[in-house]
Structure formats: structure tokens, C-alpha cells
C-alpha positions as CSV (number, residue, x, y, z in Angstrom):
1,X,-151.4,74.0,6.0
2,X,-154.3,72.6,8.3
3,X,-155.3,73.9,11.6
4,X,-153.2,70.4,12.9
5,X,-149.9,72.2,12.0
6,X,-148.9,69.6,9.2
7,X,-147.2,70.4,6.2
8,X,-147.5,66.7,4.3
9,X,-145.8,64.6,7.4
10,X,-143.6,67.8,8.6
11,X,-144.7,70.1,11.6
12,X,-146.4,68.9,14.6
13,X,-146.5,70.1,18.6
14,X,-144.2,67.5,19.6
15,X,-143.6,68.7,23.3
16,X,-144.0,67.9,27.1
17,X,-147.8,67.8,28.1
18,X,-147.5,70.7,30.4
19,X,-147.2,73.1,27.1
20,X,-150.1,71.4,25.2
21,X,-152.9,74.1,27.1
22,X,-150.7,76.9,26.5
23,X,-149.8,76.2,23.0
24,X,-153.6,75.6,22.4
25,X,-154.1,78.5,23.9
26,X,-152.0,81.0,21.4
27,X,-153.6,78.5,18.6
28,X,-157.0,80.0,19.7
29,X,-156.2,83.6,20.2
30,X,-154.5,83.8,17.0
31,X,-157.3,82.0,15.3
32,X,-159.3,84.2,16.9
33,X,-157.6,87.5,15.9
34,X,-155.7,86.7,12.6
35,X,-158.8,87.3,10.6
36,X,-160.1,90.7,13.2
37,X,-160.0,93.9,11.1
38,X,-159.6,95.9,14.3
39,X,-156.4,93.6,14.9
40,X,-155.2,93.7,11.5
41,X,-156.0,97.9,10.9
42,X,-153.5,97.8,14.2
43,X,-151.0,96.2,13.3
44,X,-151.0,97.4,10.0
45,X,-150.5,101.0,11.5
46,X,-147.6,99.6,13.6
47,X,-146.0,98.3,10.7
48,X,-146.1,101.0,8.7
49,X,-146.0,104.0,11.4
50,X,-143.3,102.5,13.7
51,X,-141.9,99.6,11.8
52,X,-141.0,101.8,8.5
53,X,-143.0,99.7,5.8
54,X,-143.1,98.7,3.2
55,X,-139.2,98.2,3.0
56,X,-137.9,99.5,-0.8
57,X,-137.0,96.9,-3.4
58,X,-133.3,98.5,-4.5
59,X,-131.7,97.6,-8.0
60,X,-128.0,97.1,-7.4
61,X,-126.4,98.5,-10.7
62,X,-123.0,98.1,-10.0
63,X,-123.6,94.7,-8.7
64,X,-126.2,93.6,-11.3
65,X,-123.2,95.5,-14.3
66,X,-120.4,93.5,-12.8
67,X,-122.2,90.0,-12.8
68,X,-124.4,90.0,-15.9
69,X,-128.2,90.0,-14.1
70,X,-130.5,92.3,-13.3
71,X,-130.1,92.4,-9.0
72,X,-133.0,93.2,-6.8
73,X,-132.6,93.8,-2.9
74,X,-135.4,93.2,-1.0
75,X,-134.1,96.0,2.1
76,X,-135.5,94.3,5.7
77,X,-132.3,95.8,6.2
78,X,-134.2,99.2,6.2
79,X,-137.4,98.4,8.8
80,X,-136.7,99.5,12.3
81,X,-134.1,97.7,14.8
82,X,-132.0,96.3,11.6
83,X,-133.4,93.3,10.2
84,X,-137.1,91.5,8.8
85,X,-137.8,90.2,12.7
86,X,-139.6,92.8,14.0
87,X,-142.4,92.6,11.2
88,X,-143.0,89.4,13.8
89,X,-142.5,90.1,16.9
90,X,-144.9,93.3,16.4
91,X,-147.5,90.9,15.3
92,X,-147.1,88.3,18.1
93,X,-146.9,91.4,20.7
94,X,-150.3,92.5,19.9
95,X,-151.3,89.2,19.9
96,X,-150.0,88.5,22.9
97,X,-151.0,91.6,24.7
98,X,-154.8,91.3,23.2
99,X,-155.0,88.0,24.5
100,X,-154.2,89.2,28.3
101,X,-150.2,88.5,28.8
102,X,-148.0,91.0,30.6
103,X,-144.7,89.3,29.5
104,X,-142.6,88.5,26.8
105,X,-139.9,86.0,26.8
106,X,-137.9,84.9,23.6
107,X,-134.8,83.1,22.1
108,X,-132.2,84.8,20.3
109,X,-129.0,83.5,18.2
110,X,-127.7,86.9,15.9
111,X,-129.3,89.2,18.8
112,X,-131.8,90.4,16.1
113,X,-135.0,88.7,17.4
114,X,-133.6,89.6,20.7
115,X,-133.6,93.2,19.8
116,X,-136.9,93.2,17.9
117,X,-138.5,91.4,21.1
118,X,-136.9,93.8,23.4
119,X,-138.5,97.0,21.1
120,X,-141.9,95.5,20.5
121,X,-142.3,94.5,24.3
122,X,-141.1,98.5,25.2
123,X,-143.8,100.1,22.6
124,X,-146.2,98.0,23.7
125,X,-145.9,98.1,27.4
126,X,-144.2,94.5,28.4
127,X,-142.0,93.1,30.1
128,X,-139.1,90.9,28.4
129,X,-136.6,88.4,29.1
130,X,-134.5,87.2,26.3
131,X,-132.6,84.0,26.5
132,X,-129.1,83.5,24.4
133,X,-126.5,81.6,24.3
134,X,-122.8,82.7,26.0
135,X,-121.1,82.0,22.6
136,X,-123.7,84.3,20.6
137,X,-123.6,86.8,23.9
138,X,-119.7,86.9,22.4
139,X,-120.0,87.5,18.8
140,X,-123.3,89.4,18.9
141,X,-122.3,91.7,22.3
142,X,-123.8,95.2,20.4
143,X,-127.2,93.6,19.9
144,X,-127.1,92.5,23.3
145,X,-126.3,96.1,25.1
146,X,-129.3,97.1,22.3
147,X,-131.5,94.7,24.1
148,X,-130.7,95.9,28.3
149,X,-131.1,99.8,26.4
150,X,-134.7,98.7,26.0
151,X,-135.2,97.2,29.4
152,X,-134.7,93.4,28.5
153,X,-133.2,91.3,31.3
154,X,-130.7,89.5,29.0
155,X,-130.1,85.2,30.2
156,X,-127.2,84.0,29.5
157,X,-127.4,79.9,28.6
158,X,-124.5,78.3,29.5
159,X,-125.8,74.6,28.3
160,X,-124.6,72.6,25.7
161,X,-123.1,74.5,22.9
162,X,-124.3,77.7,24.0
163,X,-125.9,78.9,21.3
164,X,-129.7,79.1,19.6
165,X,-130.4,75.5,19.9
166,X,-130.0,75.6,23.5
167,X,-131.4,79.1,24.1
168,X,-134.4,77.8,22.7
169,X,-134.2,74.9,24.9
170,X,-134.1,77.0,28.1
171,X,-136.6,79.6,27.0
172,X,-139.1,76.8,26.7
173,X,-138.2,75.3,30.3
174,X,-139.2,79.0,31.8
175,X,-142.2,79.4,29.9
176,X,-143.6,75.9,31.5
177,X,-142.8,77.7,34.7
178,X,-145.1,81.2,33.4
179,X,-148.0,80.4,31.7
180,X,-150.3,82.7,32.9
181,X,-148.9,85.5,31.9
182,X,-146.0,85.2,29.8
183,X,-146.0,84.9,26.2
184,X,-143.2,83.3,24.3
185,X,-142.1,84.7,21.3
186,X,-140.6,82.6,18.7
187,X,-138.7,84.4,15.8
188,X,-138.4,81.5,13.4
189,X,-140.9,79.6,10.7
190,X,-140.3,76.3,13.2
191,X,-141.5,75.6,16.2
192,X,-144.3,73.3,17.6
193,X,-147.7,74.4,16.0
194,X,-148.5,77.1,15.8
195,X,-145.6,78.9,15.6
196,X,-144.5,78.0,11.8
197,X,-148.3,79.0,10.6
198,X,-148.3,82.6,12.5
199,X,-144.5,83.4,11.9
200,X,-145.4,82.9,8.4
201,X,-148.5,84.9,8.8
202,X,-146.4,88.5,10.0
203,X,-143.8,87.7,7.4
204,X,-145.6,87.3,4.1
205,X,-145.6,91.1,4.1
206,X,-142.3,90.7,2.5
207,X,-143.5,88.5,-0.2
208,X,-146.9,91.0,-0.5
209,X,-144.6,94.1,-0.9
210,X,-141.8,92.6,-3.8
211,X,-144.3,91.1,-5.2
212,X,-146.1,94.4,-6.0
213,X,-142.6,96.4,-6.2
214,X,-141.1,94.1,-9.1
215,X,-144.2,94.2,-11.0
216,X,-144.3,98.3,-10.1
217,X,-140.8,97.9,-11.7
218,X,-140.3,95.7,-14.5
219,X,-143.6,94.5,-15.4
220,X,-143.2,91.2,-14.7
221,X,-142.2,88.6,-11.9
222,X,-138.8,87.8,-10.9
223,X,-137.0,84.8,-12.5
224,X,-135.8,83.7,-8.9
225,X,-136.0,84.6,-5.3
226,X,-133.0,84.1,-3.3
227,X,-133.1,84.3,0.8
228,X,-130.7,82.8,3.5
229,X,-132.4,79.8,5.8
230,X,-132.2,79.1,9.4
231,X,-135.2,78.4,11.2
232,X,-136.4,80.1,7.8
233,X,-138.8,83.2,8.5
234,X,-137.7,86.0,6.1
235,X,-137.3,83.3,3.3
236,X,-140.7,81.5,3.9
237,X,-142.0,85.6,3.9
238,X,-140.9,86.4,0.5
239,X,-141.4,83.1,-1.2
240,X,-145.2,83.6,0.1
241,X,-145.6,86.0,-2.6
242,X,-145.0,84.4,-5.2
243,X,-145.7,80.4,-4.4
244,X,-148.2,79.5,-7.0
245,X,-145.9,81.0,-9.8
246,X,-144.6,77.9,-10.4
247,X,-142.2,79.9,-13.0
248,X,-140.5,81.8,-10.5
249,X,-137.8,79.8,-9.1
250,X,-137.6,80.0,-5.0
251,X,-134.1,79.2,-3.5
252,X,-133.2,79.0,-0.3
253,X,-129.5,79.4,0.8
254,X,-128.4,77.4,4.3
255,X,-125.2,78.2,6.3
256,X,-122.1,76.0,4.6
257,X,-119.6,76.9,7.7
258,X,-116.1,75.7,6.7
259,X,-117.7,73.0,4.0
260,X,-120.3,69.7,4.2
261,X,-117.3,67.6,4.3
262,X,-115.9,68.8,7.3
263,X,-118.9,68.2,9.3
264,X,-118.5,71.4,11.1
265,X,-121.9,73.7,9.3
266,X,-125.2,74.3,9.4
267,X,-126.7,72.4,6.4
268,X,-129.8,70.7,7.6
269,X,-130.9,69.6,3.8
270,X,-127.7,68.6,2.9
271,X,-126.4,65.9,5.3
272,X,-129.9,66.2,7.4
273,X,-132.2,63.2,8.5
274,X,-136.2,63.5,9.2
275,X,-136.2,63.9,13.2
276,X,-137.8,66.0,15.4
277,X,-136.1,69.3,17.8
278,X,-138.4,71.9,20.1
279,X,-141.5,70.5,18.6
280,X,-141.2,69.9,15.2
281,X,-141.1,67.0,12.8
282,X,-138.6,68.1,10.1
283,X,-134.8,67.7,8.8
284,X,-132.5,67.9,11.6
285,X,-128.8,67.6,11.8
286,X,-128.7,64.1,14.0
287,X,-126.6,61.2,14.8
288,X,-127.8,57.4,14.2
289,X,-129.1,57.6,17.5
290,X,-131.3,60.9,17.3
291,X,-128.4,62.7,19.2
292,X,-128.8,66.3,17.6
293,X,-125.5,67.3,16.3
294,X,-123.5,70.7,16.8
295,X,-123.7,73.1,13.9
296,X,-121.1,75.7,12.7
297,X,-121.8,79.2,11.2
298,X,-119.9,82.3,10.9
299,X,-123.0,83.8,10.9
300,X,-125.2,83.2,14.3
301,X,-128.8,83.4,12.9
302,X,-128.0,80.2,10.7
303,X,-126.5,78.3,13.5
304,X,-129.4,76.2,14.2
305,X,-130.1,71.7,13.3
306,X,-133.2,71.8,12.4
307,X,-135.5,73.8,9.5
308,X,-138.7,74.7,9.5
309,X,-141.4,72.2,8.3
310,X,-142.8,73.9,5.2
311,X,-139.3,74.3,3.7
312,X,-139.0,70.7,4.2
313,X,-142.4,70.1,2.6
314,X,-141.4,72.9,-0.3
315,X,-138.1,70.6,-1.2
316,X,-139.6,67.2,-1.3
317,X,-142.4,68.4,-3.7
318,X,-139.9,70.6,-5.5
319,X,-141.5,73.8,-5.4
320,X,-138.1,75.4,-4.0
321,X,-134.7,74.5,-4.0
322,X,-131.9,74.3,-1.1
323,X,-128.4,75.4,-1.7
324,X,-125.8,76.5,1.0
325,X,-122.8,79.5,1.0
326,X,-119.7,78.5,2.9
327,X,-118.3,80.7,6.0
328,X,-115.4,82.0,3.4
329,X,-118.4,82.5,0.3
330,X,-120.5,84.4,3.1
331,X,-117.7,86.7,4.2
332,X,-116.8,87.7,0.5
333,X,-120.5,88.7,-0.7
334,X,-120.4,90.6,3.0
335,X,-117.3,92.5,1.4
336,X,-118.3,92.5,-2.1
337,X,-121.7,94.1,-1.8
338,X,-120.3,97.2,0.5
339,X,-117.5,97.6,-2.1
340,X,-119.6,97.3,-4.9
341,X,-122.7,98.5,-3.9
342,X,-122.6,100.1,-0.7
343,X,-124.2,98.2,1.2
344,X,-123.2,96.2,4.1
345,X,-125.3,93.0,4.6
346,X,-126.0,90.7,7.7
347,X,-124.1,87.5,7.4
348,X,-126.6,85.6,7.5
349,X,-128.2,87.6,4.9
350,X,-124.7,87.4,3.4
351,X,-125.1,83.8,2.3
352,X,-128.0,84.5,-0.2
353,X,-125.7,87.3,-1.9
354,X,-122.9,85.0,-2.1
355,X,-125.3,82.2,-4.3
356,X,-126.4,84.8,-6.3
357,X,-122.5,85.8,-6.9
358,X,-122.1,82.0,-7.5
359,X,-124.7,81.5,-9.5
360,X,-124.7,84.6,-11.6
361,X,-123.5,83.3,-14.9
362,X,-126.6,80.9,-15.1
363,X,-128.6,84.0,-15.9
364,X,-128.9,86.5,-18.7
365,X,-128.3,90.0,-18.4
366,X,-132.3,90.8,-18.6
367,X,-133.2,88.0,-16.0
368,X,-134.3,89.2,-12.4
369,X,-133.2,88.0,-9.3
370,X,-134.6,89.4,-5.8
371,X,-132.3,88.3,-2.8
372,X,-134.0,89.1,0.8
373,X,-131.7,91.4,2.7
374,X,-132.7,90.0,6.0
375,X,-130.7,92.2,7.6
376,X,-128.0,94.7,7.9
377,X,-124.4,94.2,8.4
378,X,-124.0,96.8,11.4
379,X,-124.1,93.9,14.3
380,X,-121.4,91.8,12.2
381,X,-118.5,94.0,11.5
382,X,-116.4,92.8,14.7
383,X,-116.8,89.0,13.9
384,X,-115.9,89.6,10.0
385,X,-113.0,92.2,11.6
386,X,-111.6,89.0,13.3
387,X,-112.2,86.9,10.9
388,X,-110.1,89.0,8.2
389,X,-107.5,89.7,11.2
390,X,-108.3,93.7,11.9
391,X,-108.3,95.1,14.7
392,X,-110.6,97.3,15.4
């Protein structure tokens, strides 16, 4: 990836001219600081003194016994506020706050980023304001009283289908109106350049730590990497480790919703067109006309049209692979791995466990998979209560 933010024709800073200077601006700090050993000895320190790293890489017997393949978890699940986005948002805090801003604002969808915002803003002495949409303010409503615990102020978006797509929307419209001294915080792989290339950047630690664990382990690299894709962070993280091993296979699982036929899902790579959303030139769910079209998830964090630009670059050269997990497939793996295992995932993270269910017999018993727990299942179990009809 060149300092133009181009993955082959993909990526870009497709925005108003107002934002140009400020996303110039980040472009130079972090050029500035990604490379700083004072910067990176800091951050390191966060990320292993407050963050919890590295995260362990579990083998799921009882999983890995009942469906014939050796089962690696990759536990984001385990760093501090739940979930892989906080390896981020401590990386773009100290950014942020080394290159003068006061503020943080950011976009949320499962609450996770929210929450991971909120905390890296609070240990590092910002203010934050987290924008979400009133349908994920619903489904998501722990993560949301997480985020006013840690002094966010919490925006509710009542635009269009009021959920990530628009929250991103309107926490782009405030930034134009706060340059000076606001930060915004993206929490995907997508985004207008730079965003994709530094998102990347505090999430390869996922990739640098399997990598080292499975080897560690088994003595040898995985046959295949599994993580869920929205915007596409923790999966672009862990595939980062192990991208020129062109012999371990690098899947990437996207939200199904209630199936591709019915329209109703999340499936950018699927049913997807090349088209551009918040600043990026990449596969978006669109109309004919370039009307973006509303998604479906069970799972918030997935409920997004658009992907990030070096998945879409990684699929047409054929270095990874796309598949989705319906709503019903996501919501059994959430089941099967607490019965099974113990463990209770995200949903989002979810939809990887349920392709490597699917896909289990296509492996031998000695054959290792790793998925990326993105997250833990904590924030979920009212919307899967509803969705299996239990009160709780």
C-alpha cells in the first residue's frame, strides 16, 4: 500500500474538500510517529500493561474432538473492554494526543469501538463523544451505559437506517465542524486514507502474536485463518501475519442475515458492486443508481455496505477468500461454542465459528484452523435471548 492510500484501484480519500487538511493532517502525524521508538515503546507498554497482551491462542478440545480439526481461538475476547478494538483506539489515542488534540469523537455499531474509544480517551485524558445509531442504541444498550460510565457523551443518530452506516455519516459531519482539536477515531480497516493503512497498523499485533503462538504450539503455520468481516479490522490484523504464506489459506466470513436471496444481509462480496461510501473506493452494497442499500445482521458490528479496500484487493488477486454465516448459522456457533467449549462468542465473532462448523469436514483431524475471536459474547446475550424467545 502506497502513501496514496491505493490498494490496486481500491482505497482513496474520496470526501468533501473541507476534510482534505485534516485528513492530511493525521497522514502526517502518523507518518511522523508510526516509525518513533519513543511512540512505539509507549504504546507497546499500553498494550501490554493496560490492554492485557498478547491475547492467548486457546485449543478448543471439545470443539476441535467433535468436528474432526485441530481448533485454535485467537482470544481478543480476553484484552481489556471485551473485544480486538481497543488494540486501535489505544494506538490512534496516542496518536492523537501526541499530535495536540484534546478530543475524541467516533462511530460505533456493536457498542465495542464505542466502549474502547470511551476507555482509551479516559486513560489518556480526552474528551469523547461517540455517535450510534438508535437501532444499535437498542440492541447494544449495555455497551452503551459502559460508554456514559466512562464519561462519553453518547449521540444518538436518528437518520436513515439508524445504524453504523449513518453514525459514521454524522460523526464525519461534526468532525468538519472541530478540526482543531478533535480527533476522529475510526474503528474499521475502511475509511478515506489513511484510516485503512493505520487501523491495519494497531491491528497486526493479532497476526504478530498467532503467528508466534501456533508456531510456539505446533511447530508449524496454520492450514487456515478464519475471522468475521465488517469494515474488516480484526480479520485484516490476523491475516497480516501470515500474508506471504501463500500456503495458509485466509478466509474471511461476512454477515449472511436471513440469506443472499432475501436481500435483507450484509454480504458486500456477494451481491456487492465497486462504488464508493465515507471515502472509500471498494465493494458496496448499491442500487443501479449508486443508492447505497440497507443491510441486515443479527449481529451489529457486521451491519455495514461497504468493505474495506485491501480485502477487496485480497479477493480479486485471490490471496483470501470471502464466505458469509447466516443470522440462524451465527446464532448456533454462538450456542455451540458455550455448550461445547465454554465460551461465549460475539456475534459478529460468531459468524467465523459458524464457517468453521460448516466447513469442518473439508479438513483432517491434524489440520489447524485459527478463528479470531473478535470479541466476547457478554454484550449479545439479550438480542440472542430474543431471538430464541427467553425472557430474561
Amino acid at each position: 500500500m502506497l502513501q496514496t492510500g491505493r490498494y490496486g484501484e481500491y482505497g482513496g480519500m474520496y470526501v468533501p474538500e473541507m476534510l482534505v487538511p485534516a485528513l492530511k493532517d493525521v497522514d502526517e502525524g502518523y507518518q511522523r510517529y508510526r516509525n518513533d521508538p519513543g511512540f512505539r515503546a509507549e504504546l507497546e507498554n499500553y498494550l501490554k500493561e493496560f490492554v492485557g497482551r498478547p491475547t492467548p491462542l486457546t485449543l478448543a478440545r471439545n470443539m476441535s474432538e467433535k468436528y474432526g480439526l485441530k481448533l485454535y481461538l485467537k482470544r481478543e475476547d480476553q484484552a481489556f473492554t471485551g473485544a480486538h478494538k481497543i488494540n486501535n483506539t489505544i494506538g490512534q489515542a496516542l496518536l492523537a494526543k501526541k499530535m495536540g488534540k484534546r478530543r475524541l469523537i467516533a462511530e460505533t455499531g456493536a457498542g465495542q469501538h464505542g466502549v474502547a474509544t470511551a476507555t482509551a480517551a479516559r486513560a489518556l485524558g480526552m474528551k469523547c463523544t461517540i455517535f450510534m445509531g438508535e437501532v444499535d442504541i437498542a440492541r447494544q444498550k449495555m455497551n452503551v451505559f459502559r460508554m456514559r460510565l466512562l464519561g462519553a457523551e453518547v449521540v444518538a443518530v436518528k437518520n436513515g437506517t439508524r445504524t453504523l452506516k449513518d453514525a459514521i455519516s454524522e460523526a464525519m459531519r461534526h468532525w468538519v465542524t472541530c478540526l482543531d482539536d478533535t480527533h476522529y477515531l475510526f474503528g474499521t480497516a475502511y475509511g478515506p486514507h489513511p484510516f485503512p493503512a493505520m487501523v491495519k497498523d494497531f491491528q497486526s499485533v493479532i497476526g504478530k502474536e498467532a503467528r508466534a503462538q501456533i508456531l510456539e504450539r505446533e511447530g508449524k503455520l496454520p492450514s487456515c485463518i478464519v475471522a468475521c468481516i465488517g469494515g474488516g479490522s480484526n480479520a485484516i490484523g490476523i491475516f497480516s501475519g501470515f500474508l506471504k504464506d501463500e500456503n495458509v489459506r485466509l478466509v474471511g466470513v461476512e454477515a449472511g442475515g436471513c440469506g443472499i436471496e432475501s436481500g435483507k444481509h450484509a454480504a458486500r462480496f456477494q451481491t456487492g458492486t465497486k462504488g464508493v461510501l465515507h471515502g472509500s473506493y471498494t465493494y458496496v452494497l448499491q442500487d443501479k443508481y449508486g443508492q447505497i442499500q440497507d443491510t441486515h445482521s443479527v449481529s451489529a458490528g457486521l451491519d455495514y455496505a461497504a468493505v474495506g479496500p485491501e480485502h477487496a484487493l485480497l479477493r480479486d488477486v485471490g490471496r483470501a477468500e470471502y464466505s458469509y454465516a447466516t443470522d440462524d448459522e451465527a446464532l448456533f456457533a454462538f450456542q455451540e461454542l458455550g455448550m461445547v467449549e465454554g465460551i461465549l462468542p460475539a456475534l459478529e465473532s460468531s459468524h467465523a465459528v459458524a464457517w468453521a462448523i460448516k466447513n469442518s469436514k473439508g479438513f483432517e483431524k491434524n489440520d489447524t484452523v485459527i478463528v479470531n475471536l473478535s470479541g466476547r459474547g457478554d454484550k449479545d446475550v439479550e438480542t440472542v435471548a430474543k431471538q430464541m424467545g427467553v425472557s430474561i
